[in-house]
BAGUDO-943234 format. One record per residue (C-alpha): residue in three letters; y, x, z. Coordinates in pm, 1 decimal. Last residue first. Layout:
{type->ALA&y->Y&x->X&z->Z}
...
# end
This chain:
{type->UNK&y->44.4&x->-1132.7&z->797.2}
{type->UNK&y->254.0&x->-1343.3&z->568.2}
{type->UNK&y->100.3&x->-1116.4&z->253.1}
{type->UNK&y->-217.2&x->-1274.7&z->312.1}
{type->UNK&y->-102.1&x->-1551.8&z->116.4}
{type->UNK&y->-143.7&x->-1382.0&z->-196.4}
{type->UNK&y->-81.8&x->-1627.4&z->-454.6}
{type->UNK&y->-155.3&x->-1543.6&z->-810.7}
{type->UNK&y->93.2&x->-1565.9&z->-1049.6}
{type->UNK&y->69.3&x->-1570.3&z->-1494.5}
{type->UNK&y->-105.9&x->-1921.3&z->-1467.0}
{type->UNK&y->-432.1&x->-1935.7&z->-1585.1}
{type->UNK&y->-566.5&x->-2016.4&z->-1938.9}
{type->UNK&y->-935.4&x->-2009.4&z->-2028.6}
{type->UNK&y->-1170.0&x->-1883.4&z->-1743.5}
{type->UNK&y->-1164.1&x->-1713.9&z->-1446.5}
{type->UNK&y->-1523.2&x->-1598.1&z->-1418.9}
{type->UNK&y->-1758.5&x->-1748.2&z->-1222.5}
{type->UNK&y->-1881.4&x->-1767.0&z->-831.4}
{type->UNK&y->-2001.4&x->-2148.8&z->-732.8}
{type->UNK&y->-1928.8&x->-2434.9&z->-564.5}
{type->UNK&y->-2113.7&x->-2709.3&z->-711.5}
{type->UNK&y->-2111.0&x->-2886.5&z->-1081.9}
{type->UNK&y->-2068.5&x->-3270.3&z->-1104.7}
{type->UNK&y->-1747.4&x->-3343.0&z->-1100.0}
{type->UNK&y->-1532.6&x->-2976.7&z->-1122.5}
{type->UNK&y->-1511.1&x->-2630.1&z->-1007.0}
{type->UNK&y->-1551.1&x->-2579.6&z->-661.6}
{type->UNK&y->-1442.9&x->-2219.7&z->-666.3}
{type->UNK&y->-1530.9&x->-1852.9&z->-608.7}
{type->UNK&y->-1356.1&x->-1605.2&z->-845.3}
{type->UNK&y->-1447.7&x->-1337.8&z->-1077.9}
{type->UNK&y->-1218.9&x->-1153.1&z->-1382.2}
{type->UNK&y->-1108.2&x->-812.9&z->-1176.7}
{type->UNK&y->-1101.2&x->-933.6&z->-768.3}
{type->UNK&y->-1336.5&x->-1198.3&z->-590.9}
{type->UNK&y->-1011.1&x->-1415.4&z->-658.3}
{type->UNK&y->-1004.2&x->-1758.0&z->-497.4}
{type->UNK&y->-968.9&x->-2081.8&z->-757.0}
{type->UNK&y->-724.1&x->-2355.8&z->-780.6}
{type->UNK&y->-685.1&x->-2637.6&z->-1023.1}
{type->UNK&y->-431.0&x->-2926.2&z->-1123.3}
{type->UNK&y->-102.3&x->-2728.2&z->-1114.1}
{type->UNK&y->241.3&x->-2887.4&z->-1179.1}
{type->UNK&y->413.7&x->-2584.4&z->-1178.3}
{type->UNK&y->140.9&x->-2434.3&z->-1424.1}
{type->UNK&y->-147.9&x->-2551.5&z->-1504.0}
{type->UNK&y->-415.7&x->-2374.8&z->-1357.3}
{type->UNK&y->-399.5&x->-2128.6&z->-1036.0}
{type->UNK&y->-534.2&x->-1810.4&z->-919.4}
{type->UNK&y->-518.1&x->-1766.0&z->-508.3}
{type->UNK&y->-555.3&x->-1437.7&z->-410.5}
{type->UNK&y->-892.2&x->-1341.6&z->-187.7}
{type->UNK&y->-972.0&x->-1028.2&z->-366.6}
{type->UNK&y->-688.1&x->-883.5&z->-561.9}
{type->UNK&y->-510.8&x->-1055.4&z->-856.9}
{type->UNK&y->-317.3&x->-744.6&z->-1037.9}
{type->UNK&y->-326.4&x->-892.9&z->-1411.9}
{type->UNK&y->-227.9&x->-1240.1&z->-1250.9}
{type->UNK&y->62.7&x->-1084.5&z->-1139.8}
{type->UNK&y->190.4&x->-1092.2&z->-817.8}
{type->UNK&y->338.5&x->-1387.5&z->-563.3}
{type->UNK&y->403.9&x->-1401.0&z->-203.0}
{type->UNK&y->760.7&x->-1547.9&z->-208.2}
{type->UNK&y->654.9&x->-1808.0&z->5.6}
{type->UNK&y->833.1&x->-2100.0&z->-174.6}
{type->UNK&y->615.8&x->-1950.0&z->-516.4}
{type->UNK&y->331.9&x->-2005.9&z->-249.3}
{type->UNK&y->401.1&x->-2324.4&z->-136.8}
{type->UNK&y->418.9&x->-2475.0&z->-501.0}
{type->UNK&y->109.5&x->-2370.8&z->-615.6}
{type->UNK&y->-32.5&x->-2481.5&z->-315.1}
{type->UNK&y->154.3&x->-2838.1&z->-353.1}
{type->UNK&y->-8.0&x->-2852.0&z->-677.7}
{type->UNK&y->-364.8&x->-2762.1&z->-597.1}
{type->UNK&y->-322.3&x->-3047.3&z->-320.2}
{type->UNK&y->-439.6&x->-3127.3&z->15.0}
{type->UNK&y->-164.8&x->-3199.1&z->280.9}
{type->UNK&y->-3.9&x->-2931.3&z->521.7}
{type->UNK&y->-105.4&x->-2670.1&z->213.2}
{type->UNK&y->-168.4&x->-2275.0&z->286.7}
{type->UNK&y->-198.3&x->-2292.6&z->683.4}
{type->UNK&y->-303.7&x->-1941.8&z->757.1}
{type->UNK&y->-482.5&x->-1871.6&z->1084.0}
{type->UNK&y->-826.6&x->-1676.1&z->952.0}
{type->UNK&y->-1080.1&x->-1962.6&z->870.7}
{type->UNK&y->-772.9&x->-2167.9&z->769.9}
{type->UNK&y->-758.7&x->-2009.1&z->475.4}
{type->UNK&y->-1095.9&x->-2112.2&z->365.4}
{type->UNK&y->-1017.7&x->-2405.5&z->458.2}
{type->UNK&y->-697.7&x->-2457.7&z->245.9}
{type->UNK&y->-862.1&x->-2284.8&z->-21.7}
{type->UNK&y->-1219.5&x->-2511.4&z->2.5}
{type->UNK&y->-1009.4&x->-2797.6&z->8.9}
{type->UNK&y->-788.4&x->-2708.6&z->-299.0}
{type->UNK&y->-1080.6&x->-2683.0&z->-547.3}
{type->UNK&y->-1289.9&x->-2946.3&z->-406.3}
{type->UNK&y->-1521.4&x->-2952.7&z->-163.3}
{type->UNK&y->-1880.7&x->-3145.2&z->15.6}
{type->UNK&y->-2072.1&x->-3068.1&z->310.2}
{type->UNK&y->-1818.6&x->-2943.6&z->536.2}
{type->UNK&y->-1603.3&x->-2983.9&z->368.9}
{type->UNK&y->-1280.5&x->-3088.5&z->237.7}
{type->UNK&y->-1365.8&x->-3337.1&z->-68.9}
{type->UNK&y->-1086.1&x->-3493.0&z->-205.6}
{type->UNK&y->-1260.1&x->-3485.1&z->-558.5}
{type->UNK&y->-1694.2&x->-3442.6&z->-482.6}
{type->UNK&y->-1756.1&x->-3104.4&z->-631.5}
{type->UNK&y->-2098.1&x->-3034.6&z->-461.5}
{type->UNK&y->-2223.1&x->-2767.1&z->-207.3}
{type->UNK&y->-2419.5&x->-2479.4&z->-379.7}
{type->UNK&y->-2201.0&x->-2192.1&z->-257.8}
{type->UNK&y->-2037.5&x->-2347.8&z->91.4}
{type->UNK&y->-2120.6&x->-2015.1&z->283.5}
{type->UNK&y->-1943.8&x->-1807.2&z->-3.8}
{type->UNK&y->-1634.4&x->-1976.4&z->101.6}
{type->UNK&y->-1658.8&x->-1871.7&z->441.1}
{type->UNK&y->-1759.6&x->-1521.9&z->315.1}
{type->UNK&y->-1413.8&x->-1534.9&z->91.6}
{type->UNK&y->-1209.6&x->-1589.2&z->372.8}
{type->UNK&y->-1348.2&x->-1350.7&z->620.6}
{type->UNK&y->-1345.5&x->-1082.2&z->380.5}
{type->UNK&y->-993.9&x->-1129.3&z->324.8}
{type->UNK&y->-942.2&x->-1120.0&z->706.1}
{type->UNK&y->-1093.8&x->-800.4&z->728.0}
{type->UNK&y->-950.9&x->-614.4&z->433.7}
{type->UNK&y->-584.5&x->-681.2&z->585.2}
{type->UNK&y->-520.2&x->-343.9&z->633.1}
{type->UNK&y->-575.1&x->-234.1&z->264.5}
{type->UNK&y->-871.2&x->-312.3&z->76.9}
{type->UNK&y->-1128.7&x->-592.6&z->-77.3}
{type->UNK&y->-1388.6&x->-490.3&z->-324.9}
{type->UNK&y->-1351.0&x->-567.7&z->-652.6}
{type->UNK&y->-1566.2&x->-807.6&z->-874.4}
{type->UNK&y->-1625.5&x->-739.6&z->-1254.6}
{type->UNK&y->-1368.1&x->-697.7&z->-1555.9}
{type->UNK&y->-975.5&x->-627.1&z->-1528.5}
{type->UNK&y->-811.4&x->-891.6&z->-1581.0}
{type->UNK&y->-587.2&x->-964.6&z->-1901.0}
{type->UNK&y->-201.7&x->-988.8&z->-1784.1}
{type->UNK&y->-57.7&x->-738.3&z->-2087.1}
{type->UNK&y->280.1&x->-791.0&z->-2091.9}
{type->UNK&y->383.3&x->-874.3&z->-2444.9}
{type->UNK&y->527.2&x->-657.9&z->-2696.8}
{type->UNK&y->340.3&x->-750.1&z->-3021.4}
{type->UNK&y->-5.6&x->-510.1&z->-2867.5}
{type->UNK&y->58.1&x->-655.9&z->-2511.2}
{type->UNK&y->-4.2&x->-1032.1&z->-2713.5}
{type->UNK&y->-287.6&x->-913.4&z->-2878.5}
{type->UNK&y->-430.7&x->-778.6&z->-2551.3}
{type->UNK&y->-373.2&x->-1088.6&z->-2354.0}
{type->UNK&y->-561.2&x->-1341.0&z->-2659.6}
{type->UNK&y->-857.3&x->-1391.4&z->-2459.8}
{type->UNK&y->-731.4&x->-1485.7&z->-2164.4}
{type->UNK&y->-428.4&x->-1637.4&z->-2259.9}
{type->UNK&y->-202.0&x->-1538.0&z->-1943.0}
{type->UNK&y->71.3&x->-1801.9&z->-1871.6}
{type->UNK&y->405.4&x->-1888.7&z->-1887.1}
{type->UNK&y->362.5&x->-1937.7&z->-2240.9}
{type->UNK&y->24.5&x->-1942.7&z->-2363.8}
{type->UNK&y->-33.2&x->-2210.8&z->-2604.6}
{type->UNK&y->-296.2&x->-2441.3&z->-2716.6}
{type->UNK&y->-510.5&x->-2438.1&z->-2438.3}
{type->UNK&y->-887.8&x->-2489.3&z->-2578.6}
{type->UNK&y->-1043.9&x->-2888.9&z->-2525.6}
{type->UNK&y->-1352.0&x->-2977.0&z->-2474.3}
{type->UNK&y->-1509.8&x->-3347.7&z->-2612.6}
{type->UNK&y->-1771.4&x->-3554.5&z->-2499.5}
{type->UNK&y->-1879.4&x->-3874.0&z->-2660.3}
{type->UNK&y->-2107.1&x->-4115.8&z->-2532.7}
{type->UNK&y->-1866.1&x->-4370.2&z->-2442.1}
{type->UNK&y->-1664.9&x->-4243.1&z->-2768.8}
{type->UNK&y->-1623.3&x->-4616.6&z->-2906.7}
{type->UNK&y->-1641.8&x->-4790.4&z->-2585.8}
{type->UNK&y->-1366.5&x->-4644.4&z->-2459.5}
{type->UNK&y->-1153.1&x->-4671.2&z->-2822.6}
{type->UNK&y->-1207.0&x->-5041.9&z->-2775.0}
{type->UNK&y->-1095.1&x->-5046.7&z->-2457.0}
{type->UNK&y->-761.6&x->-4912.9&z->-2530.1}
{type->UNK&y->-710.9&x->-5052.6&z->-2860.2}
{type->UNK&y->-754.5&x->-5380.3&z->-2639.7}
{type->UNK&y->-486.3&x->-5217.8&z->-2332.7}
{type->UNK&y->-243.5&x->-5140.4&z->-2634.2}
{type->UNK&y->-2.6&x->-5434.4&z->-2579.5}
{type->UNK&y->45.7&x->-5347.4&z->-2217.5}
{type->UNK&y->204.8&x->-5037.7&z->-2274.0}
{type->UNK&y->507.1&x->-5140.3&z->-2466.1}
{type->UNK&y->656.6&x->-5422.4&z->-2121.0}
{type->UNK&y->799.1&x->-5122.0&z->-2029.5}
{type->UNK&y->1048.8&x->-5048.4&z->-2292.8}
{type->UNK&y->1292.0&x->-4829.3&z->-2169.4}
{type->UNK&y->987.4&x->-4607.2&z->-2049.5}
{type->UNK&y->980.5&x->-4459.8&z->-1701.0}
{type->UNK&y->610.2&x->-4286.4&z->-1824.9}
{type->UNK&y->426.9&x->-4258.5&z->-1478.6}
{type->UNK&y->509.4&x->-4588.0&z->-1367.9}
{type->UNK&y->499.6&x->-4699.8&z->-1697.9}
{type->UNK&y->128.4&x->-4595.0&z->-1764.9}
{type->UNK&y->68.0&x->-4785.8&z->-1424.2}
{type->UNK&y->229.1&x->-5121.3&z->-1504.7}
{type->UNK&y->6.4&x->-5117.5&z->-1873.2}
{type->UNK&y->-280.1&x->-5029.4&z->-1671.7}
{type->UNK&y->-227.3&x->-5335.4&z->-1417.9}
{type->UNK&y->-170.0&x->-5171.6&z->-1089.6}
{type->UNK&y->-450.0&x->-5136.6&z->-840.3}
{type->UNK&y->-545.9&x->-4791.4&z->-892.3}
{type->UNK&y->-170.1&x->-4717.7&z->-908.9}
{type->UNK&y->-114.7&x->-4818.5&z->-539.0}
{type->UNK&y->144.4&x->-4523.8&z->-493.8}
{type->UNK&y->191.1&x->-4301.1&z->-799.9}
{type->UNK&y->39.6&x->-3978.7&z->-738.1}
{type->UNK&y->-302.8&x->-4016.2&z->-910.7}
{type->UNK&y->-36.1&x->-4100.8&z->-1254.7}
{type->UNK&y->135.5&x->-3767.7&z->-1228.9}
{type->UNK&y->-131.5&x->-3579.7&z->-1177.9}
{type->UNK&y->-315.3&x->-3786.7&z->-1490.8}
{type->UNK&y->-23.5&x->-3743.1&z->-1675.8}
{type->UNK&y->6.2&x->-3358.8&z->-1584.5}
{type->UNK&y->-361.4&x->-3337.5&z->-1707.6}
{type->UNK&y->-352.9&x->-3480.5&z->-2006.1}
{type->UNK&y->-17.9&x->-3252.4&z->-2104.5}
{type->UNK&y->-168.9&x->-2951.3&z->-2038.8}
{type->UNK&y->-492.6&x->-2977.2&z->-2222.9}
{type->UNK&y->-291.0&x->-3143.0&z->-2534.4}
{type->UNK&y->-35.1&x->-2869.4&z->-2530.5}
{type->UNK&y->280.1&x->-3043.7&z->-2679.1}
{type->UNK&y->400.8&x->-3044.1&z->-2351.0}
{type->UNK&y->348.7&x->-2675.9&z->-2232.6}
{type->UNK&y->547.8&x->-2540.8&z->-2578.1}
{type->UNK&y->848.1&x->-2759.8&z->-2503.5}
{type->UNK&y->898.1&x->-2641.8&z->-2182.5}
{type->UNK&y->725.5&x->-2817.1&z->-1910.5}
{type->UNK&y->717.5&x->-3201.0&z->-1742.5}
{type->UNK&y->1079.7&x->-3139.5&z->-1503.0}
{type->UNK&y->1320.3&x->-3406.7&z->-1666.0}
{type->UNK&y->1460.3&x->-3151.3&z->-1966.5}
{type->UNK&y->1104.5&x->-3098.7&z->-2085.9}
{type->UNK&y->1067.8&x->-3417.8&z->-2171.5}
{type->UNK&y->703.8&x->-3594.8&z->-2185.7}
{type->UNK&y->643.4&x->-3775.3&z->-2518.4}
{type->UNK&y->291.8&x->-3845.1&z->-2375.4}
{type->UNK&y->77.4&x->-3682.1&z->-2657.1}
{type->UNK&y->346.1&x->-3412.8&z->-2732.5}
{type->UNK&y->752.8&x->-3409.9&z->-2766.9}
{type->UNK&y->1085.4&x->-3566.2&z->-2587.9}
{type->UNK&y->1395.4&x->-3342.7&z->-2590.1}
{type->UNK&y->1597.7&x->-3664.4&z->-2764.6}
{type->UNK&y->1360.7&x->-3950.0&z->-2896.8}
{type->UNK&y->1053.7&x->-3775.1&z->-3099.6}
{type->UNK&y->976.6&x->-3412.5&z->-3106.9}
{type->UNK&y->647.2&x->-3172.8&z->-3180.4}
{type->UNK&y->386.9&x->-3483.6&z->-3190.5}
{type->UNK&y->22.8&x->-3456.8&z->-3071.1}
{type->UNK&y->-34.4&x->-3771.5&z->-3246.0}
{type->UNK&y->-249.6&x->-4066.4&z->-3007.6}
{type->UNK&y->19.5&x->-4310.9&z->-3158.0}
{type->UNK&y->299.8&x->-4126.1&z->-3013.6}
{type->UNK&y->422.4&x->-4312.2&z->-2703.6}
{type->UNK&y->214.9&x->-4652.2&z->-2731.2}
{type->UNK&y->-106.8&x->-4492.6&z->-2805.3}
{type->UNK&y->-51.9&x->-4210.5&z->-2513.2}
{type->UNK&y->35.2&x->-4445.7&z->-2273.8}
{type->UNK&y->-274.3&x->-4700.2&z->-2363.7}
{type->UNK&y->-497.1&x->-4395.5&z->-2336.6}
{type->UNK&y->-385.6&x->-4261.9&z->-1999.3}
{type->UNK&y->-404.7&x->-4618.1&z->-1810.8}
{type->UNK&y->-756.0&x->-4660.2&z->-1965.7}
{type->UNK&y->-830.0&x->-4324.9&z->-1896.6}
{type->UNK&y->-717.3&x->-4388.7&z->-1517.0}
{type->UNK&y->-918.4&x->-4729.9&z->-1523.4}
{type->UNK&y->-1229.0&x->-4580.2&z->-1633.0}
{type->UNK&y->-1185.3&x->-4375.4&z->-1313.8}
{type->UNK&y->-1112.7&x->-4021.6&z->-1257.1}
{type->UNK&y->-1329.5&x->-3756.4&z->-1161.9}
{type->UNK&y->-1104.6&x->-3460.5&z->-1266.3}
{type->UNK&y->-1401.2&x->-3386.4&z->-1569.1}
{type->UNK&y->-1371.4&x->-3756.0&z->-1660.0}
{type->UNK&y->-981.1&x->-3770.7&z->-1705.3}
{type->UNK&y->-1024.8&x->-3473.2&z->-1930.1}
{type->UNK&y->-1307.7&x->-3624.6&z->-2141.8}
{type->UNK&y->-1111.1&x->-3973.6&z->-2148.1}
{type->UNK&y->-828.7&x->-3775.8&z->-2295.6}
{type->UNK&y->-991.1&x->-3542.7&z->-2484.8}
{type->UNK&y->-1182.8&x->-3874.0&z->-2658.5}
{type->UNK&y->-802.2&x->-3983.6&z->-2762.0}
{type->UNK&y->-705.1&x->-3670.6&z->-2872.5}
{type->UNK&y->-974.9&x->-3652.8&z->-3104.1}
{type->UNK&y->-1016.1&x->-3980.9&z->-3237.4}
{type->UNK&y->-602.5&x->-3946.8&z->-3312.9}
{type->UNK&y->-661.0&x->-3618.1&z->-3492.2}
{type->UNK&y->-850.6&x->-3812.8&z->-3749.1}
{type->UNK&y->-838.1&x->-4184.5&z->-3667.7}
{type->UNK&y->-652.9&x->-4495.5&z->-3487.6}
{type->UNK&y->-632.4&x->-4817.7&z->-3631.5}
{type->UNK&y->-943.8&x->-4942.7&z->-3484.3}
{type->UNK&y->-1166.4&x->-4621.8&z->-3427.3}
{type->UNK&y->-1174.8&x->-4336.4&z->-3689.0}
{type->UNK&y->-1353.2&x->-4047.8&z->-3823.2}
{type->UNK&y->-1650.6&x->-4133.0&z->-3523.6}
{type->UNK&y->-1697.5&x->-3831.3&z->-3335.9}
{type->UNK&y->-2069.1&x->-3833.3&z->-3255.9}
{type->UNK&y->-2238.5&x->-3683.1&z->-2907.9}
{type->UNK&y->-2149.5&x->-3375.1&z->-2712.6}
{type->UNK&y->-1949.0&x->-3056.1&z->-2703.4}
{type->UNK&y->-1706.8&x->-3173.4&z->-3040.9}
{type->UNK&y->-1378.8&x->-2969.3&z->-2990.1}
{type->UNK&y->-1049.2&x->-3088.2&z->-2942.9}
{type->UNK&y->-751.2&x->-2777.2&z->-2997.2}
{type->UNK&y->-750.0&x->-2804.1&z->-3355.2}
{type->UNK&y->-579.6&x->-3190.5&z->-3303.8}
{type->UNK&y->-259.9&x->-3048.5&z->-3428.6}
{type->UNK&y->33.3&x->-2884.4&z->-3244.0}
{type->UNK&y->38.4&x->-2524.3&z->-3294.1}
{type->UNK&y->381.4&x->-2349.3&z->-3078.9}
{type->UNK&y->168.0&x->-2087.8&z->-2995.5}
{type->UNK&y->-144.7&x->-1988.5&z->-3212.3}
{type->UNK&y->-448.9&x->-2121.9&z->-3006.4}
{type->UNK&y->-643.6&x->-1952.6&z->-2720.3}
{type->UNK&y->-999.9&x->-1852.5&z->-2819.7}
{type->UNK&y->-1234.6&x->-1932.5&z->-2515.1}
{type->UNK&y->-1438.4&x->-1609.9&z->-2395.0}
{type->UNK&y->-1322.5&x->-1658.4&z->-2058.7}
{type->UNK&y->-1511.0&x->-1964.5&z->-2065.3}
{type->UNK&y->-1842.3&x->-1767.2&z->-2019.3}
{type->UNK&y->-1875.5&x->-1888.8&z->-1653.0}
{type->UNK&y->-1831.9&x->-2268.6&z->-1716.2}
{type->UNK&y->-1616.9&x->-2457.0&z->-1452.4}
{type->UNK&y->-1300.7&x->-2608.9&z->-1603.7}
{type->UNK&y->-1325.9&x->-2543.4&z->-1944.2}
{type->UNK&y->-1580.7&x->-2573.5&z->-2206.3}
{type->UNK&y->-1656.8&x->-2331.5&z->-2496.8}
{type->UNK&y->-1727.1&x->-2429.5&z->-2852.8}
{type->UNK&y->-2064.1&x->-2599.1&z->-2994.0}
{type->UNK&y->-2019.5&x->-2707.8&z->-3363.0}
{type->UNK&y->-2231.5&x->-3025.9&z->-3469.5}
{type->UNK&y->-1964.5&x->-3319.5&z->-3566.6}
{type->UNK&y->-2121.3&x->-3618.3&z->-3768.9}
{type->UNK&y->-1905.1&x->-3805.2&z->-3965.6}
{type->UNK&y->-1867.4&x->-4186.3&z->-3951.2}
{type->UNK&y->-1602.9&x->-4325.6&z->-4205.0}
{type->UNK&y->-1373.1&x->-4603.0&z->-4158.2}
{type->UNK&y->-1124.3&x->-4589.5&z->-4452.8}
{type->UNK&y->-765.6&x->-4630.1&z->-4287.3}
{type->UNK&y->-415.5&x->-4749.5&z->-4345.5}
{type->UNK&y->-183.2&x->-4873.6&z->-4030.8}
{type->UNK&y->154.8&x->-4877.9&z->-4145.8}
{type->UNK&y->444.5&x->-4690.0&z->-3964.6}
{type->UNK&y->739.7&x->-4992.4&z->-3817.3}
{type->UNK&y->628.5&x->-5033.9&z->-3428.3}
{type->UNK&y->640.3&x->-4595.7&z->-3477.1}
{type->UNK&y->1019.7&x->-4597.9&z->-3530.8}
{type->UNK&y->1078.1&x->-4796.7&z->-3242.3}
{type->UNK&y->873.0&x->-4631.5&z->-3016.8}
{type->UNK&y->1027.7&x->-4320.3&z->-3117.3}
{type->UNK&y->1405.1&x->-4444.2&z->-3022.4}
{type->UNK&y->1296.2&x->-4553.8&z->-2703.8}
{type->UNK&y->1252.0&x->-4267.9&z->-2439.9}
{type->UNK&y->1496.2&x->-4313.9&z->-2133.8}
{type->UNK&y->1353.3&x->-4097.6&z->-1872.5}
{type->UNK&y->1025.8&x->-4030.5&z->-2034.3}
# end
């Protein structure tokens, strides 16, 4: 990204090899977005950048699809899982998958031309993460697809056009050539489900790994456990924010949804907000919250979130948003077909919260 070439070049000249071989993959792990025992996810070693972070939730991994097999399966049915679970189109993972195959084969690699590294071959030196964020397979997905959703018309594009719209490739015409790998991987895991587990926890609190980290000299950013009660002389209007969005429990997920009758993450923030006078986001974006409340200057630790604080995912680019009941609960709309609902903050937030009650 921003002048990538020298890796696609190399990869043009690796041969192809491969057995097919069906296995059958029956381990259960822990989903993200959305499921109320995902604190208990097990956050990678940092810096790991193998397929270990795909897990099996549903249906038969095949050992290898076209040219493409192993870890390459895997991080291709992560992406389609991922672009699934933000309620993206076939022609998203399409997009996704043919970018990923012509940047790094479907490899979650740790370099390639200058700074670039991971899935996409993003660069940390043009804005997509440090190092460690990019070669995160959960991380990475999702920045593409945020990337991608922003790109004007790209639902209309041809994939190949849209992957380098999002990629900035110096060879643009590379994309195209994987669309039939593309679709053949599709069909190939169309009743496959996958979850990933964040592979790294810089710049971020690993939920289950905080102590460990405290113990080596960390800071300790693990939440305390159960609900809190909302204090101090703002108590009121917190309450008023988090009853509003206790009103929508049950109401579906629908993406753009801003009430009344159906949400996503960052409408039912910006209305819950706007229950009690705060604008949080002119627009309607988990990223351009994130983003308004570093401007703000209202942030705290994720280890001292306090009812009604605004936890995010993903870091500056973030993809989900969630209001703190206090300790490890929060109210959110969680995903595609789940509901608004109260659960614990799961696998890997950032290390803010967002207290926008502080502008009062």
């Amino acid at each position: 990204m921003g002048g990538k070439g020298g890796i696609l070049a190399l990869l043009a000249l690796a041969p192809i090899i491969g057995v097919v071989v069906i296995v059958v993959v029956l381990f259960t792990i822990v989903t993200g977005a959305g499921d109320d025992d995902a604190a208990a996810a097990t956050c990678g070693a940092v810096g790991t950048v193998s397929g270990t972070a795909v897990a099996v939730q549903k249906g038969t991994l095949p050992e290898q699809v076209g040219p493409y097999s192993g870890d390459q399966v895997k991080n291709a049915a992560a992406i389609i899982s991922i672009g699934k679970q933000r309620g993206l189109t076939q022609h998203a993972q399409q997009t996704a998958l043919m970018a990923a195959m012509t940047e790094s084969t479907l490899r979650n690699l740790s370099g390639g031309d200058r700074d670039s590294a991971g899935l996409f071959q993003m660069r940390p030196s043009q804005g997509w993460g440090t190092q460690a964020q990019v070669t995160d397979i959960t991380y990475a997905i999702n920045l593409f697809y945020e990337r991608l959703v922003k790109v004007p018309g790209w639902d209309t594009m041809a994939p190949g056009n849209a992957a380098q719209a999002v990629e900035g490739s110096a060879f643009p015409d590379a994309y195209a050539t994987k669309s039939a790998n593309a679709v053949e991987m599709m069909n190939a895991l169309s009743g496959v489900t996958v979850s990933t587990v964040s592979q790294t926890n810089e710049g971020a609190a690993c939920t289950a790994g905080a102590a460990a980290g405290a113990a080596a000299g960390g800071a300790n950013t693990a939440l305390a456990a159960g609900k809190q009660p909302a204090t101090g002389p703002h108590a009121a209007q917190i309450n008023r924010v988090i009853g509003f969005a206790k009103q929508q429990l049950g109401k579906d997920y629908v993406l753009g949804g801003a009430g009344p009758n159906v949400w996503d993450c960052s409408g039912l923030t910006k209305v819950a907000y706007a229950q009690i006078g705060i604008s949080i986001d002119a627009g309607h974006s988990a990223t351009t919250q994130w983003r308004n409340g570093v401007a703000s200057g209202h942030m705290h630790p994720l280890s001292e979130a306090q009812p009604g604080d605004l936890i995010f995912w993903g870091g500056n680019d973030a993809w989900h948003v969630g209001i703190s009941l206090g300790g490890d609960m929060m109210i959110a709309a969680p995903k595609p077909g789940d509901v608004v609902k109260i659960q614990k903050v799961w696998g890997t937030p950032n290390s803010q919260v967002w207290r926008p009650i502080d502008a009062l």
